[in-house]
Each structure stands twice: as structure tokens, then as C-alpha cells.
N, C-alpha and C positions, 0 to 999 in steps of 0.2 A: 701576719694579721690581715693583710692585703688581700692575699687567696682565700682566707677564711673568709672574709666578710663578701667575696666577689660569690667562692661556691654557696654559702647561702640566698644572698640575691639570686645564682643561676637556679637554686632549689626550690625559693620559693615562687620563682618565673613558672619552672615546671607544671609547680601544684595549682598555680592562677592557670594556666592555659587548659590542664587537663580537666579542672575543674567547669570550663569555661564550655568544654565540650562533652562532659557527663553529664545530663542537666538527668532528671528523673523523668521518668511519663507519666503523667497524671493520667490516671483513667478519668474519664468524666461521667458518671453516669446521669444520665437523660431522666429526671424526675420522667414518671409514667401521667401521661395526663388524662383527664377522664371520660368517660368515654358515654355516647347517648344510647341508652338501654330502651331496647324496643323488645314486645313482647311478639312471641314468633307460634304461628300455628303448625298443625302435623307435619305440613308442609316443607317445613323451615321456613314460611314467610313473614318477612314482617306485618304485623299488624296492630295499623295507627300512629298513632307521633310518638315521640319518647314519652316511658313512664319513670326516667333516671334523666338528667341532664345533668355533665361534669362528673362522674359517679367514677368511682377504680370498679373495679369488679368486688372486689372486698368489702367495700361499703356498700355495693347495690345489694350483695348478699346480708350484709349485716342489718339495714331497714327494708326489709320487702315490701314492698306496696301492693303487688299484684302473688299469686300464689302460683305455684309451679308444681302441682300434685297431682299431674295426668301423665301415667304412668304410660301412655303409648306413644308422648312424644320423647326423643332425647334430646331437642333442646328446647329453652320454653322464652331462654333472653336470650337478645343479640346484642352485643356493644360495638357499635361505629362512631368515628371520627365526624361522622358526615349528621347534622341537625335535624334533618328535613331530609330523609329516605322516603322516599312512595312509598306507600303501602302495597304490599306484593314483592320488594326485593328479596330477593332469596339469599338465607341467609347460611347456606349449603355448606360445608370447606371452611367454615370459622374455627381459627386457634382457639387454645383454652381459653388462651386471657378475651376471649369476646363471643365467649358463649357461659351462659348456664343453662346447665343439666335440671332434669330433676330430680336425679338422685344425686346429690354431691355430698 
């Protein structure tokens, strides 16, 4: 009964220690946070102050406030991190998630 009850204690040492060093990984994903949408000429430049503050790109699409139906530019919003961009930044080389199109 002595060796039984020592190999469970060594068995359940095992499963505490292995457990101890298998933990899981949490992915963490980084809420997307929102982003100041500035309205962008032929150019790609910004022009003027944001007409979105805090916005996803899903939501600036979902209440438009400015219109985006000029068909010879391809982008017409920029989304940056940054509040207060001069007017004139170029908004050239922007990922999807910080442009809109106007065809989308």
C-alpha cells in the first residue's frame, strides 16, 4: 500500500510540474483603434483637418459625410494615427485599412 500511495504522489508530481510548464498562448489581439480620416485630392494629398475623428474604416464608410464619387481619383480618404497632419501630406503607399477608394 506504501508503494501505491508513494507512485501516485510521484504521478501526480509529474502532472503538477508538466502542467506547470505547458501553460497555453494566448493570442492577444490588439483592439484596432480609430483612425483620423482626412479627405485626399488627385494627388493623394491630404486636404484640411479630419472629417472622421476615432472612426475604424468601417464606420467612416458606414456614415459618410463627405462624398467620394470622382471617378479619376483612386483614393478620396486617408486614415492616420497622427490628429493634426498639414495639409499637403501625401497620402501615397497607404494600406487598405487607411484608405478609401471610390469604387469599394
Amino acid at each position: 500500500m506504501k508503494n501505491f500511495k508513494m507512485g501516485l504522489m510521484a504521478l501526480a508530481l509529474t502532472f503538477a510540474i508538466g502542467s506547470a510548464f505547458t501553460t497555453k498562448a494566448t493570442a492577444h489581439k490588439k483592439a484596432f483603434a480609430g483612425l483620423f480620416w482626412y479627405q485626399v485630392d488627385a494627388s493623394q494629398k491630404t486636404v484640411g483637418s479630419p472629417i472622421y475623428s476615432n472612426d475604424t474604416k468601417a464606420q467612416a464608410l458606414a456614415e459618410p459625410t463627405q462624398d467620394c464619387d470622382d471617378a479619376s481619383a483612386v483614393m478620396c480618404q486617408f486614415g492616420s494615427t497622427n490628429g493634426s497632419l498639414p495639409t499637403g501630406t501625401s497620402a501615397a503607399g497607404a494600406d487598405s485599412d487607411h484608405r478609401i477608394n471610390t469604387q469599394n
